[in-house]
C-alpha positions in Angstrom: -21.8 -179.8 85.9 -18.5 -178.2 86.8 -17.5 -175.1 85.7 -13.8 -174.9 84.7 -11.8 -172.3 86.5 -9.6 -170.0 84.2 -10.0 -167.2 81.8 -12.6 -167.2 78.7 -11.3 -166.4 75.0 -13.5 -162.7 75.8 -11.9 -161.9 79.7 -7.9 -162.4 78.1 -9.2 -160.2 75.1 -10.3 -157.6 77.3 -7.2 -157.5 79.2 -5.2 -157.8 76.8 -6.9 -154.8 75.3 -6.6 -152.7 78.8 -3.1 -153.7 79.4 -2.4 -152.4 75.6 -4.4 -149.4 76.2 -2.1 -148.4 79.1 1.0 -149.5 77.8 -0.1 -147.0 75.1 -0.4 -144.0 77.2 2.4 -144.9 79.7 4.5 -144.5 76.3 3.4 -141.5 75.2 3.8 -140.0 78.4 7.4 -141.0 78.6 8.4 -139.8 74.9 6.8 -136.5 76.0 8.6 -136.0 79.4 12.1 -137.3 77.5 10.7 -134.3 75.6 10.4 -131.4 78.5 13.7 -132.4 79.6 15.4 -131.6 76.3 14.0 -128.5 75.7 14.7 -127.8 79.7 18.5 -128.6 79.2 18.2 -126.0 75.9 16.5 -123.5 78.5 19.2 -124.3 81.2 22.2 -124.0 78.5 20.9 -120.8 76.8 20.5 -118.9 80.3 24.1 -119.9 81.1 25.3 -118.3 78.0 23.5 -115.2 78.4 24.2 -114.9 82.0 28.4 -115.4 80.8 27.5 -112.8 77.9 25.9 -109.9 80.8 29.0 -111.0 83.5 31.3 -110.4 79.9 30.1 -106.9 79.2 30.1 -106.0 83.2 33.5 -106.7 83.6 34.5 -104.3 79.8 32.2 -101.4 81.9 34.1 -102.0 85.1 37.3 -102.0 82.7 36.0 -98.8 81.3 36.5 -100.5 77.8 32.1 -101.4 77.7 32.5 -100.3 73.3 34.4 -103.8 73.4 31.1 -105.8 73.7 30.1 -105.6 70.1 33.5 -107.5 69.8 31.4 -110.5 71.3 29.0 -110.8 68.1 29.4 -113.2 65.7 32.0 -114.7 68.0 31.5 -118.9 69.8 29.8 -117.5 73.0 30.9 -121.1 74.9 34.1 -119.9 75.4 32.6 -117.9 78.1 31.4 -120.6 79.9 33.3 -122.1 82.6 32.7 -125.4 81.2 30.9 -126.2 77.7 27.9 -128.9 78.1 28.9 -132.2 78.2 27.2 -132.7 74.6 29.6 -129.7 73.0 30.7 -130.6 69.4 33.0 -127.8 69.1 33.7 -125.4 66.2 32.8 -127.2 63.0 33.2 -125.5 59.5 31.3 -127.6 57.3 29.2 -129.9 59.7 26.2 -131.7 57.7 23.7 -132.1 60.9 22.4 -135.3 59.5 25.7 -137.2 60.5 25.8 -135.4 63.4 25.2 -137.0 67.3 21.6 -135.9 69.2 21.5 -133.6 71.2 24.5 -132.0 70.5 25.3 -128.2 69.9 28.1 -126.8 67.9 29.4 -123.4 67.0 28.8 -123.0 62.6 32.3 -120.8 62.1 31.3 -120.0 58.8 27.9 -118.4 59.8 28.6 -117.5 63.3 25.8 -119.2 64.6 25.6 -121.2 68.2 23.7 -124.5 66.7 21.5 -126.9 68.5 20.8 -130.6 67.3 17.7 -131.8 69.2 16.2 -135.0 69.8 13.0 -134.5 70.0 10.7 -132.2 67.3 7.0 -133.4 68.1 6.0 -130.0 70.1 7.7 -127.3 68.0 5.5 -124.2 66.6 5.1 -121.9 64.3 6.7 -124.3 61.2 5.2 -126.4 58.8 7.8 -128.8 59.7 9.8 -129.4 62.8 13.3 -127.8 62.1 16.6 -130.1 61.8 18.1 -127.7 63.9 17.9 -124.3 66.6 20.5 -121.5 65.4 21.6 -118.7 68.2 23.5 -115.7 67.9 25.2 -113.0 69.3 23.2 -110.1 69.4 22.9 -106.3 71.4 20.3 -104.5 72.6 19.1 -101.3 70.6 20.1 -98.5 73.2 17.0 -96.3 74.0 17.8 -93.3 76.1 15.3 -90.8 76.4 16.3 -87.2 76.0 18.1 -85.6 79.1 18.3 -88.9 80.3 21.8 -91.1 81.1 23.1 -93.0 78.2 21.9 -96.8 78.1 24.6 -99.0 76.5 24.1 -102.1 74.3 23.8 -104.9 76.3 24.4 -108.7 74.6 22.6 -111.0 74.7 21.9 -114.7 72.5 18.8 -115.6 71.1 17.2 -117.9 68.6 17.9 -116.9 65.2 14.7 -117.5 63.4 12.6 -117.6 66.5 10.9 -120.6 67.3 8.3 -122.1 69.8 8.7 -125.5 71.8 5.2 -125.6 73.3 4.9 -129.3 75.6 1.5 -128.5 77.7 
């Protein structure tokens, strides 16, 4: 008796199954590098601000004016970047961030805050939910000069206003 030649009802099952399995991972692993390269274009766009913010209060020490940093908080720190990121909204005044594009940032007039829309929430810490949005601000260092020592001067700086962690291992 011949044997026919083709797959049994178990052997496409299995395959089936593998090629499922795979798929499976192979998706999981994309959503989480879509993921890495969000929160590296966060990264990439906060160390640009803060690097404008230090070149900002250089040039008022240079200019012998360095009191005229403090002037910088609470203020849109974008407009110290040569160019804002492509996904800039602008200053809005009463922006609801559920009708708003992802990713995007915007500058919140009314609270002063630098705001960030992302995409992606599966890897945040430290909340019981994954926050709608990442607010920045304007901040300066507390100057610590020990006595006898030269005077340290408050230095800006942005940072995430509540903290927050964005842990992809």
């Amino acid at each position: 008796m011949k044997r026919s030649a083709g797959f049994t009802l178990i052997e496409l099952v299995i395959v089936v199954c593998a090629v499922a399995l795979l798929f499976g991972i192979a998706l999981d692993r994309l959503l989480r590098y879509q993921e890495l390269a969000e929160r590296a274009a966060l990264q990439q766009n906060v160390a640009a601000i803060n690097t404008a913010l230090t070149l900002r209060f250089a040039a008022y020490v240079a200019m012998g004016t360095p009191q005229r940093i403090a002037d910088e908080v609470g203020r849109n720190p974008i407009h110290l970047l040569a160019r804002p990121p492509e996904n800039y909204l602008g200053e809005l005044t009463a922006a609801d961030p559920q009708t708003l594009s992802r990713p995007s940032w915007y500058f919140d007039a009314p609270s002063g805050d630098l705001v960030y829309l992302p995409t992606h929430r599966r890897y945040f810490g430290g909340f019981s939910e994954a926050p709608d949005s990442i607010r920045f601000r304007v901040g300066l260092t507390a100057p610590e000069s020990p006595a006898g020592a030269p005077r340290v001067l408050p230095q800006p700086f942005v940072a995430a206003n509540p903290p927050f962690r964005w842990e992809i291992d």
